[in-house]
PyMOL Python script that loads the backbone (N, CA, C, O; Angstrom):
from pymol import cmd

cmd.read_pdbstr("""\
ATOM      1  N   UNK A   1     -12.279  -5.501  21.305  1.00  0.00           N
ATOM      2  CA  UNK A   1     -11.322  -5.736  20.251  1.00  0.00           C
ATOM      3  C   UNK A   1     -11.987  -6.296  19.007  1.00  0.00           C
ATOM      4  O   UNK A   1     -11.314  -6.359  17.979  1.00  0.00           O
ATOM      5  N   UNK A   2     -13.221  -6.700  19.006  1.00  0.00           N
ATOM      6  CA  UNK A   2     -13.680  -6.498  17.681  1.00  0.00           C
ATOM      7  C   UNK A   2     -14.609  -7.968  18.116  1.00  0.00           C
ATOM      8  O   UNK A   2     -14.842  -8.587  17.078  1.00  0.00           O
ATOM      9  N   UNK A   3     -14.993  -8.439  18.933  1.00  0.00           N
ATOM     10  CA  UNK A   3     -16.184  -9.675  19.201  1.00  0.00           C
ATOM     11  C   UNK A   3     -15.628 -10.773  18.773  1.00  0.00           C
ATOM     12  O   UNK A   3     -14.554 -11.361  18.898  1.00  0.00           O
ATOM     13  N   UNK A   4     -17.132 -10.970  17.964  1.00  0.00           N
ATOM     14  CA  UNK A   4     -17.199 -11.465  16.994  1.00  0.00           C
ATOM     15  C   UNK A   4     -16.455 -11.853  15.499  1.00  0.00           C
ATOM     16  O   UNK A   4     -16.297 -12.942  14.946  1.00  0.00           O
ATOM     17  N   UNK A   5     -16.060 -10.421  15.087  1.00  0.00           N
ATOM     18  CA  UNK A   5     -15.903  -9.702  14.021  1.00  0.00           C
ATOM     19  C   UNK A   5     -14.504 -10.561  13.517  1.00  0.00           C
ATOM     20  O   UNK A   5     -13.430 -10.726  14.096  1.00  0.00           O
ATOM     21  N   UNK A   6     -14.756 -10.803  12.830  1.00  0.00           N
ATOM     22  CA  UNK A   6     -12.828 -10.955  11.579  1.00  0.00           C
ATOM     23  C   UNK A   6     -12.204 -10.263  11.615  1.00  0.00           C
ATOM     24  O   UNK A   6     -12.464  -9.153  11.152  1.00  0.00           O
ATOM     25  N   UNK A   7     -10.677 -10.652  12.370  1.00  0.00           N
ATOM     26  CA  UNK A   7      -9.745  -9.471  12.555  1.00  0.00           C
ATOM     27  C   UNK A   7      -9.300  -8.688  11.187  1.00  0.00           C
ATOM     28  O   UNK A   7      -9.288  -9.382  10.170  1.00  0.00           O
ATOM     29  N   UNK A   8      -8.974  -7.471  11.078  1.00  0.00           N
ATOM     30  CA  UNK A   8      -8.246  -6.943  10.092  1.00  0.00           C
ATOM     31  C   UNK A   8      -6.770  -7.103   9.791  1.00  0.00           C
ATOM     32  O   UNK A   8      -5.927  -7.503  10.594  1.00  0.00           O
ATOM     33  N   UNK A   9      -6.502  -6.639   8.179  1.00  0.00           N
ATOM     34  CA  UNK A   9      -5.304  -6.955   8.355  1.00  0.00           C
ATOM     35  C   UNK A   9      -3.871  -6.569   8.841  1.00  0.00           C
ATOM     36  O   UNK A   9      -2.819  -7.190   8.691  1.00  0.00           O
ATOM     37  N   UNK A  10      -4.160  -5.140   9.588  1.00  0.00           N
ATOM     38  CA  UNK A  10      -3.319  -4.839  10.944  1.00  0.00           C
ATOM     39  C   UNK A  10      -3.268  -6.130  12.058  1.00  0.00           C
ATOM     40  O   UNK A  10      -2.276  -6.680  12.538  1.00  0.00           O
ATOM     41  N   UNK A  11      -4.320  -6.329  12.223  1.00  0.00           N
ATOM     42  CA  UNK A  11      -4.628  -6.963  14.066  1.00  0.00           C
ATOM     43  C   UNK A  11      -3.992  -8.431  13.136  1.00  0.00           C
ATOM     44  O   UNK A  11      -2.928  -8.464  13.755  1.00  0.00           O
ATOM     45  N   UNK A  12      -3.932  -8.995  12.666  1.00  0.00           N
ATOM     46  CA  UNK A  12      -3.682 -10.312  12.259  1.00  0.00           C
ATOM     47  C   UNK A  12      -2.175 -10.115  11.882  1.00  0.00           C
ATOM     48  O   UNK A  12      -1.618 -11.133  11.469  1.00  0.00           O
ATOM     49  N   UNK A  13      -1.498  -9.090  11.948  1.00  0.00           N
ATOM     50  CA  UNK A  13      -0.075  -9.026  11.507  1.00  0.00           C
ATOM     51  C   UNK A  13       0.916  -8.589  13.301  1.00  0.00           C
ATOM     52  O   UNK A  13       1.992  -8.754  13.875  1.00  0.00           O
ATOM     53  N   UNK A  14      -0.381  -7.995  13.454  1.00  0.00           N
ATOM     54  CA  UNK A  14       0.297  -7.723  15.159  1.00  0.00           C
ATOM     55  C   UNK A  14       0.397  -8.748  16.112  1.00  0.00           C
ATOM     56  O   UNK A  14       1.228  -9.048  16.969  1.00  0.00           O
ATOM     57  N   UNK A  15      -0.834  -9.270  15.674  1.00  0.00           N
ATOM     58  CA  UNK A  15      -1.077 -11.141  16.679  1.00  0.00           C
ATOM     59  C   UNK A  15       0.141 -11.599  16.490  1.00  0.00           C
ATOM     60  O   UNK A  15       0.807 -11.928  17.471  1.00  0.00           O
ATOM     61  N   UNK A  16       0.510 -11.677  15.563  1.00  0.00           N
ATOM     62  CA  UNK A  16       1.828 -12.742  15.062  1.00  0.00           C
ATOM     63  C   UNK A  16       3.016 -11.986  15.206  1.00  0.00           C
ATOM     64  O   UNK A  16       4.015 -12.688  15.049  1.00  0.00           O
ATOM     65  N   UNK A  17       3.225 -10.943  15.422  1.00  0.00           N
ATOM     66  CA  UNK A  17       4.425 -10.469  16.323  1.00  0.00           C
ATOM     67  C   UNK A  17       4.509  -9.309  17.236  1.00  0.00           C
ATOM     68  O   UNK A  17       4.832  -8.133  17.065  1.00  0.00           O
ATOM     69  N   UNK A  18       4.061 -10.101  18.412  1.00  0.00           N
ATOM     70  CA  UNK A  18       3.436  -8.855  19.834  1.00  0.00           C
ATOM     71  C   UNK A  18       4.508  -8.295  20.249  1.00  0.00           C
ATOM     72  O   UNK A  18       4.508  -7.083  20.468  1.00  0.00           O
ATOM     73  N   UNK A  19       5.752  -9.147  20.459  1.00  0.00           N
ATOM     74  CA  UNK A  19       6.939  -8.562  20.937  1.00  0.00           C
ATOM     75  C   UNK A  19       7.806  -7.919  20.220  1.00  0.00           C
ATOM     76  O   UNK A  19       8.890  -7.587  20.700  1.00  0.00           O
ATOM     77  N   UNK A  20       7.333  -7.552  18.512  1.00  0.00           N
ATOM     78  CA  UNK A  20       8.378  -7.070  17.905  1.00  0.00           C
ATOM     79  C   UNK A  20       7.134  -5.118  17.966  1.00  0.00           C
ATOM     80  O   UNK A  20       7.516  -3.952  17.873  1.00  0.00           O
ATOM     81  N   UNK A  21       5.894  -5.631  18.131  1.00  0.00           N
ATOM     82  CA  UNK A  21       4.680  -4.660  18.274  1.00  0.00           C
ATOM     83  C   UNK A  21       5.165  -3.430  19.441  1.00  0.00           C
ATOM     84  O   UNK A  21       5.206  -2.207  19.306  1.00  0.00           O
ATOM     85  N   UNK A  22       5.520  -4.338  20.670  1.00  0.00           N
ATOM     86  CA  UNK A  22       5.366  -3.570  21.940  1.00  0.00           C
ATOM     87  C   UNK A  22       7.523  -3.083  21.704  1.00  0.00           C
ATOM     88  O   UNK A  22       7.768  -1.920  22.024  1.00  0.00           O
ATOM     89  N   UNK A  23       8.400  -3.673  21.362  1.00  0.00           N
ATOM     90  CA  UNK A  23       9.618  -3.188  21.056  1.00  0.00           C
ATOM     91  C   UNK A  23       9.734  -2.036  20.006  1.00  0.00           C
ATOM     92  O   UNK A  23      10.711  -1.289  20.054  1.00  0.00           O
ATOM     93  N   UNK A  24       8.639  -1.850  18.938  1.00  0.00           N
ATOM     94  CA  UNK A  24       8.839  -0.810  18.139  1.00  0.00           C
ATOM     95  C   UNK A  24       7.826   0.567  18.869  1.00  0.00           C
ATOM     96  O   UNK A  24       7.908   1.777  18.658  1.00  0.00           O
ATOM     97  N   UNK A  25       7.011  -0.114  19.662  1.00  0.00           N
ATOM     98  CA  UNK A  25       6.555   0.888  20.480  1.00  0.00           C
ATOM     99  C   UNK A  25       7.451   1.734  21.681  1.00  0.00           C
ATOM    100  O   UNK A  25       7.477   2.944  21.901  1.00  0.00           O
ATOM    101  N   UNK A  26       7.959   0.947  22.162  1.00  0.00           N
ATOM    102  CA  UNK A  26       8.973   1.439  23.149  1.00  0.00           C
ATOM    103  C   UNK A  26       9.957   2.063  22.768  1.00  0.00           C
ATOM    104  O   UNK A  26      10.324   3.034  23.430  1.00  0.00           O
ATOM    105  N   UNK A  27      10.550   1.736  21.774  1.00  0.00           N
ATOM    106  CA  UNK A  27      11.865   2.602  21.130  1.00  0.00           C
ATOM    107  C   UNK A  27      11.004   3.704  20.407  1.00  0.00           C
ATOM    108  O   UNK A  27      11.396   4.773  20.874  1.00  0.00           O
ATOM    109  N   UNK A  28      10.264   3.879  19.717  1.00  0.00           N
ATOM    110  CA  UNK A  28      10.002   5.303  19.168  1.00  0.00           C
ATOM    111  C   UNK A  28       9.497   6.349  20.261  1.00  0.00           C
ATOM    112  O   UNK A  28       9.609   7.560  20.070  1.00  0.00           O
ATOM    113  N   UNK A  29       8.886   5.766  21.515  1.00  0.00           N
ATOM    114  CA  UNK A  29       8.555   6.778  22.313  1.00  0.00           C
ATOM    115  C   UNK A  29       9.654   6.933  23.148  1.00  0.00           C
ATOM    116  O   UNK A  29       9.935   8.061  23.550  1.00  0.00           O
ATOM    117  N   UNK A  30      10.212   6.119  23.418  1.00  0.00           N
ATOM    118  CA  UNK A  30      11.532   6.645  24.488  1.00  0.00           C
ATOM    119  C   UNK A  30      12.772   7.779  23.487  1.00  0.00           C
ATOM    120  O   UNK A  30      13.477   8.688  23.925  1.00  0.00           O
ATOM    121  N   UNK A  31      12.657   7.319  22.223  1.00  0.00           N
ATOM    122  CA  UNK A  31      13.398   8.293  21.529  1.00  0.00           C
ATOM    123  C   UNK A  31      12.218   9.763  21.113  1.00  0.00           C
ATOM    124  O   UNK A  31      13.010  10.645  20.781  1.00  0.00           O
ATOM    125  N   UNK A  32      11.220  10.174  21.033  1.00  0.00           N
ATOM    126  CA  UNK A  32      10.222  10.984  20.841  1.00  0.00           C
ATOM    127  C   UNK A  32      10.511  11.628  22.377  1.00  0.00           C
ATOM    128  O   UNK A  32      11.297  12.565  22.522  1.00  0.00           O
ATOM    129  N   UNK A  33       9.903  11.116  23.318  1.00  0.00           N
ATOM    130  CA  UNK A  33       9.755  12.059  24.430  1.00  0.00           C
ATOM    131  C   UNK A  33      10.798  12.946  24.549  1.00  0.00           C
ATOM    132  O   UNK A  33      10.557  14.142  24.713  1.00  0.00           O
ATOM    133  N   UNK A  34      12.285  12.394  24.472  1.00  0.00           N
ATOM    134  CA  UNK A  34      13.160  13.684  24.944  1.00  0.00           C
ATOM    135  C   UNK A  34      13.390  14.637  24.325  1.00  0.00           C
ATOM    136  O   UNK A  34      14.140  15.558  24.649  1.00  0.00           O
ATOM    137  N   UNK A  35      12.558  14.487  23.028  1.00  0.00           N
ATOM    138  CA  UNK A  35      12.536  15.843  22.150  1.00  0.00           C
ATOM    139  C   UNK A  35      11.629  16.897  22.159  1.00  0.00           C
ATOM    140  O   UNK A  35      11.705  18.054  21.746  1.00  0.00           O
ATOM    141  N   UNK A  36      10.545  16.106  22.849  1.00  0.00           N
ATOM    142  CA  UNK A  36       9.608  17.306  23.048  1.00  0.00           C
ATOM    143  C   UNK A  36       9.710  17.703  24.429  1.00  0.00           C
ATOM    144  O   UNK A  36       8.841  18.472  24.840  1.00  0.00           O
ATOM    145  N   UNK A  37      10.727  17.272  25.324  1.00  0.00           N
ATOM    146  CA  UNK A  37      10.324  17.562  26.841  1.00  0.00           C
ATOM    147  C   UNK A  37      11.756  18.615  26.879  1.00  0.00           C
ATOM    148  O   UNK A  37      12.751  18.728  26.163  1.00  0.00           O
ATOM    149  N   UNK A  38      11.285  19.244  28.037  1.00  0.00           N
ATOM    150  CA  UNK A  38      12.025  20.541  28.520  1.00  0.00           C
ATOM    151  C   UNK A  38      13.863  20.093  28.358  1.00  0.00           C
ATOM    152  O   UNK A  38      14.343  18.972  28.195  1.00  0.00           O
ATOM    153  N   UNK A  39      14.545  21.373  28.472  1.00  0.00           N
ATOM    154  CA  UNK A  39      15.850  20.944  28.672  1.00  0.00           C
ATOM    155  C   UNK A  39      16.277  21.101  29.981  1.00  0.00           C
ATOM    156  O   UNK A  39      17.146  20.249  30.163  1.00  0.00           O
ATOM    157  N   UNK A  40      16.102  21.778  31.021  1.00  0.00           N
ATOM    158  CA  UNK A  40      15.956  21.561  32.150  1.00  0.00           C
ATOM    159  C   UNK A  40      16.136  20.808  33.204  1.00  0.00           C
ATOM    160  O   UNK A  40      16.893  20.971  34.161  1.00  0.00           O
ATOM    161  N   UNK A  41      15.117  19.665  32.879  1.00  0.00           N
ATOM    162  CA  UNK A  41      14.806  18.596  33.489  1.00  0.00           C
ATOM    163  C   UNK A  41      15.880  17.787  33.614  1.00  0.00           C
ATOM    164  O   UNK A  41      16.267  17.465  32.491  1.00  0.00           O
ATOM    165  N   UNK A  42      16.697  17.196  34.686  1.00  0.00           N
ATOM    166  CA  UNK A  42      17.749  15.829  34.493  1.00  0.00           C
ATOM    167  C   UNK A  42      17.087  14.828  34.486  1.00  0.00           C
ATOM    168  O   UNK A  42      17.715  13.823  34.155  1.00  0.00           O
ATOM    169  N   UNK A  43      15.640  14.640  34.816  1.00  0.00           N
ATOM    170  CA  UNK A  43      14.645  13.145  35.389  1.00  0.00           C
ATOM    171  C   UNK A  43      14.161  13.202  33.704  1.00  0.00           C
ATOM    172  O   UNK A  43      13.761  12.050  33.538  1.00  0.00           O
ATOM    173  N   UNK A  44      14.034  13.730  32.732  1.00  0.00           N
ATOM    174  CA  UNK A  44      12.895  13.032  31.945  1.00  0.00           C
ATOM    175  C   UNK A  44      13.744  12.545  30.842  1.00  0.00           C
ATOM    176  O   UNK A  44      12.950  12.489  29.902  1.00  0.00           O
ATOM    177  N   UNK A  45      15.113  12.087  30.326  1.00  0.00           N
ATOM    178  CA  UNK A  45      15.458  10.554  29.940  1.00  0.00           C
ATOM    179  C   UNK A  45      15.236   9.545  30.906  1.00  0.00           C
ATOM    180  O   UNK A  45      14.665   8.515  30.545  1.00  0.00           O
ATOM    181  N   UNK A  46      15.626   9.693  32.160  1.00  0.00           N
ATOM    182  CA  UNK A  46      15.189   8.351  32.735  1.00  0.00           C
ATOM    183  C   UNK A  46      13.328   8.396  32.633  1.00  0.00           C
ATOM    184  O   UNK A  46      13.020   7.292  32.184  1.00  0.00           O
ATOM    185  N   UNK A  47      12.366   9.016  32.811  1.00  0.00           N
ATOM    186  CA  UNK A  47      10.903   9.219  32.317  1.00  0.00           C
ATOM    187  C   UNK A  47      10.742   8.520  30.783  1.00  0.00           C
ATOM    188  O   UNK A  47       9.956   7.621  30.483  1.00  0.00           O
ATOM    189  N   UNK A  48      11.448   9.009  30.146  1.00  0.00           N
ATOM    190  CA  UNK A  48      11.214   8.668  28.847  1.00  0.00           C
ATOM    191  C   UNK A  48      11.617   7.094  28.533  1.00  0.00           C
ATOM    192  O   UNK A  48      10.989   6.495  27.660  1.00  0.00           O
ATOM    193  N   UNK A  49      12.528   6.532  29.158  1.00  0.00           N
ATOM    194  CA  UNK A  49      12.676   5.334  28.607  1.00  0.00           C
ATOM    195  C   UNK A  49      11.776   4.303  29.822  1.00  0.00           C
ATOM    196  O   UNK A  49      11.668   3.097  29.605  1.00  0.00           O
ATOM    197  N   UNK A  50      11.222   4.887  30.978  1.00  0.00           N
ATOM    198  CA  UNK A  50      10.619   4.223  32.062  1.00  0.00           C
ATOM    199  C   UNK A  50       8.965   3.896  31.094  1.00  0.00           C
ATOM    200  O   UNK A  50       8.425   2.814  30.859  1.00  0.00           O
ATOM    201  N   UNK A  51       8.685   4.800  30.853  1.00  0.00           N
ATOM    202  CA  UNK A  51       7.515   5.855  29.834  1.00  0.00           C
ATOM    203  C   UNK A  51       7.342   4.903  28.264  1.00  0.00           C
ATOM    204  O   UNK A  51       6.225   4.809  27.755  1.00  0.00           O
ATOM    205  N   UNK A  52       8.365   4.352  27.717  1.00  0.00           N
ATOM    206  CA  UNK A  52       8.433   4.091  26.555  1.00  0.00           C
ATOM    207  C   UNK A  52       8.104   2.190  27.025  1.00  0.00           C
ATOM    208  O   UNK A  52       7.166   1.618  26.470  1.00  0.00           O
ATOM    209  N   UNK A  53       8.660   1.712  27.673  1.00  0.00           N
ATOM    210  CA  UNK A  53       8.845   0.791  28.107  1.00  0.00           C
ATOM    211  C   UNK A  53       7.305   0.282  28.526  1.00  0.00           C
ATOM    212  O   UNK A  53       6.696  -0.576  27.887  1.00  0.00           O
ATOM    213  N   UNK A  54       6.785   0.961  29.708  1.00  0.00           N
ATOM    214  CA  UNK A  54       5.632   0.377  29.842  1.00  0.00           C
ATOM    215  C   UNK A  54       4.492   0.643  28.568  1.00  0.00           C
ATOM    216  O   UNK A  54       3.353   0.177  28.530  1.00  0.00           O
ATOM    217  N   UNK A  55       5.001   1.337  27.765  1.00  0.00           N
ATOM    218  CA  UNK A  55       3.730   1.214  26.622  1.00  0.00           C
ATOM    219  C   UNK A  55       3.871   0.317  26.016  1.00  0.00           C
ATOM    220  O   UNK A  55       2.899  -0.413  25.827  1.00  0.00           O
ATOM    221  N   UNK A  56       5.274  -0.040  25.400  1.00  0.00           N
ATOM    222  CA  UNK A  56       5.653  -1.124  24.823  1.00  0.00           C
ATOM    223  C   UNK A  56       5.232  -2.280  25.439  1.00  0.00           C
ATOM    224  O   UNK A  56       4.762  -3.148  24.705  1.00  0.00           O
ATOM    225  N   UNK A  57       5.320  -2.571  27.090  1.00  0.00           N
ATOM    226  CA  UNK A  57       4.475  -3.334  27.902  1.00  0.00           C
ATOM    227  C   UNK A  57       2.895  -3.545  27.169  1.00  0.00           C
ATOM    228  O   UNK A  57       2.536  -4.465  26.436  1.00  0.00           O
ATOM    229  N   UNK A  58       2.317  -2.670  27.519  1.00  0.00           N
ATOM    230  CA  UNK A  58       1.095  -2.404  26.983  1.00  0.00           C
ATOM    231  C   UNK A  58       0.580  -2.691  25.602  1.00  0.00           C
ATOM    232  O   UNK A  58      -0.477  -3.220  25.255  1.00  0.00           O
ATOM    233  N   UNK A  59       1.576  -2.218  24.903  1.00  0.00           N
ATOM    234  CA  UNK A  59       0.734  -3.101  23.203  1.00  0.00           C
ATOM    235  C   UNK A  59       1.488  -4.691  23.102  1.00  0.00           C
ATOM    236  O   UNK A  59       1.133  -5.443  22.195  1.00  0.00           O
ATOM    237  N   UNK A  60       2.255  -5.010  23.828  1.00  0.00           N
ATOM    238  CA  UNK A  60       2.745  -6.418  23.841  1.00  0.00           C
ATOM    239  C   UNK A  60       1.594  -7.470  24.153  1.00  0.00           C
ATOM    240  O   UNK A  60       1.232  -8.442  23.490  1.00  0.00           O
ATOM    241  N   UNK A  61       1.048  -6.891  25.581  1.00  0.00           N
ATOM    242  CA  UNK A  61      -0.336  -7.093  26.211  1.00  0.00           C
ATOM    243  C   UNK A  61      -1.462  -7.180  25.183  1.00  0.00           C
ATOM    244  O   UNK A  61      -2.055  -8.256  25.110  1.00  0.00           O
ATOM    245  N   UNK A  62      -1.786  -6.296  24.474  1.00  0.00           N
ATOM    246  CA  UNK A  62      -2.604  -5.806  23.350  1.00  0.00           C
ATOM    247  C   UNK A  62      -2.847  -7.365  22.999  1.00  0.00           C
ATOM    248  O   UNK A  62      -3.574  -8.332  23.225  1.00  0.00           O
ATOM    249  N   UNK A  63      -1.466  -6.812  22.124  1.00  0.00           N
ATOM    250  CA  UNK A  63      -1.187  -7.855  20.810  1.00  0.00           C
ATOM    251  C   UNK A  63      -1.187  -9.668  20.923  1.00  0.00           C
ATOM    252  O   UNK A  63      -1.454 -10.540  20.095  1.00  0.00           O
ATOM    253  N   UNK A  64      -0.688  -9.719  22.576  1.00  0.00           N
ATOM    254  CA  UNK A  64      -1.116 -11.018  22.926  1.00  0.00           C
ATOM    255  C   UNK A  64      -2.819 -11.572  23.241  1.00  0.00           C
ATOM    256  O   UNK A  64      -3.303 -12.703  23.183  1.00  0.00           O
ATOM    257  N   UNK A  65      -3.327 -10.466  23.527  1.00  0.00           N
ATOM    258  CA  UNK A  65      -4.921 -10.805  23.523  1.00  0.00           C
ATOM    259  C   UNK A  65      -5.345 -10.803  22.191  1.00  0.00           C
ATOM    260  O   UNK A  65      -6.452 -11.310  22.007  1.00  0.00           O
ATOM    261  N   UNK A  66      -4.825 -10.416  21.328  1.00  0.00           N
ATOM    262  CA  UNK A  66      -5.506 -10.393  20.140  1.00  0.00           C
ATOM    263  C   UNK A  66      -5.489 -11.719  19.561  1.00  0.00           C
ATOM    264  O   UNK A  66      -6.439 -12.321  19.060  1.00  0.00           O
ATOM    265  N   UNK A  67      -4.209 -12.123  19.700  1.00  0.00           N
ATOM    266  CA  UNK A  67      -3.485 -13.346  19.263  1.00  0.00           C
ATOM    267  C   UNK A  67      -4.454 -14.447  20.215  1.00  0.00           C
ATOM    268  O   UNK A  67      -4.576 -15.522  19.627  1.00  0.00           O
ATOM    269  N   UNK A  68      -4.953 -14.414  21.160  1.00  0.00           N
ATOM    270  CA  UNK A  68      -5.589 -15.323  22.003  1.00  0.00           C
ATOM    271  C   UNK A  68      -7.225 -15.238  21.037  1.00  0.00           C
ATOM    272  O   UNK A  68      -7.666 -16.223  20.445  1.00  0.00           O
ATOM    273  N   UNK A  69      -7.941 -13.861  21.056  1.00  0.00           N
ATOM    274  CA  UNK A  69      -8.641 -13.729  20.560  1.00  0.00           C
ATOM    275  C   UNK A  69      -8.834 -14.629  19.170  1.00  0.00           C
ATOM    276  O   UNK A  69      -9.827 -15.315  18.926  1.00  0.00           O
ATOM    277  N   UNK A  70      -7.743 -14.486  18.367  1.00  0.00           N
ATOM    278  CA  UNK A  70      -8.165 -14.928  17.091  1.00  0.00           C
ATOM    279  C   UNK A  70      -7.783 -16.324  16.825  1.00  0.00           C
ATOM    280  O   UNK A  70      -8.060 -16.874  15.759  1.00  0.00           O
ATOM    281  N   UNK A  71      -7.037 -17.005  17.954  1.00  0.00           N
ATOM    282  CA  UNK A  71      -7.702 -18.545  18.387  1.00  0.00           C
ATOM    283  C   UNK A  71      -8.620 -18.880  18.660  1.00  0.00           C
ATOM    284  O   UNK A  71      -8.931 -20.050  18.436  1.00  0.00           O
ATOM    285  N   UNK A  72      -9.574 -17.906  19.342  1.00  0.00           N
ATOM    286  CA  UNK A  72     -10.848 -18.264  19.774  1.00  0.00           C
ATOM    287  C   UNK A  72     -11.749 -18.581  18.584  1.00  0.00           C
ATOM    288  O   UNK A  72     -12.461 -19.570  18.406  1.00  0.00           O
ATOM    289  N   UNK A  73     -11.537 -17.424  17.746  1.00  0.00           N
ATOM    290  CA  UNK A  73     -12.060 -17.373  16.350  1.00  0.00           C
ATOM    291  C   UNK A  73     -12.272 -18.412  15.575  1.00  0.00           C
ATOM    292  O   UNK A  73     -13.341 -18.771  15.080  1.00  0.00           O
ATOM    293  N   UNK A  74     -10.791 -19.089  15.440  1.00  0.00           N
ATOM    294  CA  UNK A  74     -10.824 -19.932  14.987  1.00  0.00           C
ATOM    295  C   UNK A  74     -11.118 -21.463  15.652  1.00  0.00           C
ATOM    296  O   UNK A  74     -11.194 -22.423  14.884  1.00  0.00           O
ATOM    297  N   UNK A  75     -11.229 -21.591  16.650  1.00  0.00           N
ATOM    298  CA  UNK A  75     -11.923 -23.091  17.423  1.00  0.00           C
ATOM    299  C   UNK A  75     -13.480 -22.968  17.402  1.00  0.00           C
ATOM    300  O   UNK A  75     -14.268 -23.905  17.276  1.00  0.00           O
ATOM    301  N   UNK A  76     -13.777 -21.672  17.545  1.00  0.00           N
ATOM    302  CA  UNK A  76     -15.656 -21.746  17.107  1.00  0.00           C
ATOM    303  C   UNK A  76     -15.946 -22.095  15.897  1.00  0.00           C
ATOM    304  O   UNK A  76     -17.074 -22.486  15.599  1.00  0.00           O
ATOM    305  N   UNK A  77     -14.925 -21.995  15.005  1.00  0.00           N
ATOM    306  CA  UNK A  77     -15.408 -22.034  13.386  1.00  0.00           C
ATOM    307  C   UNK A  77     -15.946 -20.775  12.979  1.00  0.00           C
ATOM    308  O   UNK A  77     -16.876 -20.833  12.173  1.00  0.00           O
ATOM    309  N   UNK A  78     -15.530 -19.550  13.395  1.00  0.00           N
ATOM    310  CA  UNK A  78     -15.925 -17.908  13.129  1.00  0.00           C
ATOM    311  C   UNK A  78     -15.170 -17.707  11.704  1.00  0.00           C
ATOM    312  O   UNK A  78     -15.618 -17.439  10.589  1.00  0.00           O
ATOM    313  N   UNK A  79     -14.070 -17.903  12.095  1.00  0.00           N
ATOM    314  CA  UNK A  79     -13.288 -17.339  11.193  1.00  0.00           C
ATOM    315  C   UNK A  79     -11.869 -18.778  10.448  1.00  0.00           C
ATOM    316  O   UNK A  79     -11.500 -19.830  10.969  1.00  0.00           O
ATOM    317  N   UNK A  80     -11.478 -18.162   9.179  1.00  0.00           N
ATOM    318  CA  UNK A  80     -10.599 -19.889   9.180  1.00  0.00           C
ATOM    319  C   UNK A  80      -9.499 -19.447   8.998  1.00  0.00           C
ATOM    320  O   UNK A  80      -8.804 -20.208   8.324  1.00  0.00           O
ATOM    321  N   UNK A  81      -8.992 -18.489   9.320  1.00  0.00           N
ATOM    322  CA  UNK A  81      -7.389 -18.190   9.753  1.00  0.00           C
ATOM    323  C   UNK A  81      -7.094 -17.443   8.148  1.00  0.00           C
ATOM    324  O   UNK A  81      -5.898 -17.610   7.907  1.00  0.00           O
ATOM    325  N   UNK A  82      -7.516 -16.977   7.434  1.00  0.00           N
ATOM    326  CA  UNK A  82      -6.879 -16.484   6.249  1.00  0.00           C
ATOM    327  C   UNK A  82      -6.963 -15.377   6.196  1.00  0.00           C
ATOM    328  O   UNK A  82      -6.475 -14.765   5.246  1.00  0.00           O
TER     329      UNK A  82
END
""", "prot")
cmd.dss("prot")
cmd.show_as("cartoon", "prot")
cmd.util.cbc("prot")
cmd.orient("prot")
């Protein structure tokens, strides 16, 4: 996620809101998938919002390590929070 390095100013806007990060993730893919997936299928809305959910999981995750990360940053004296 970047070491050392000074976060950018994406990763420093995501740190500070992981759960609004991993909620805008989850709603655009649970609304995306059922448009590109078959009509057919009765299982892929429930897929799609199962599907949307754990990604949103996943950059929540992200975004909380980052946020840990760039505490670290700042208790070494790397970086001074600006």
């Amino acid at each position: 996620m970047g070491g050392q390095r000074r976060p950018t100013r994406v990763q420093k806007w995501v740190a500070r809101k992981p759960i609004g990060t991993g909620l805008s993730v989850a709603v655009s893919l649970t609304l995306f998938l059922p448009m590109v997936s078959r009509e057919e299928e009765p299982d892929d809305p429930l897929f799609a919002v199962v599907f949307g959910l754990l990604m949103g999981l996943v950059f929540s995750l992200t975004a909380v390590a980052g946020r840990r990360r760039q505490r670290r940053l700042k208790r070494l004296g790397i970086w001074d929070g600006s």
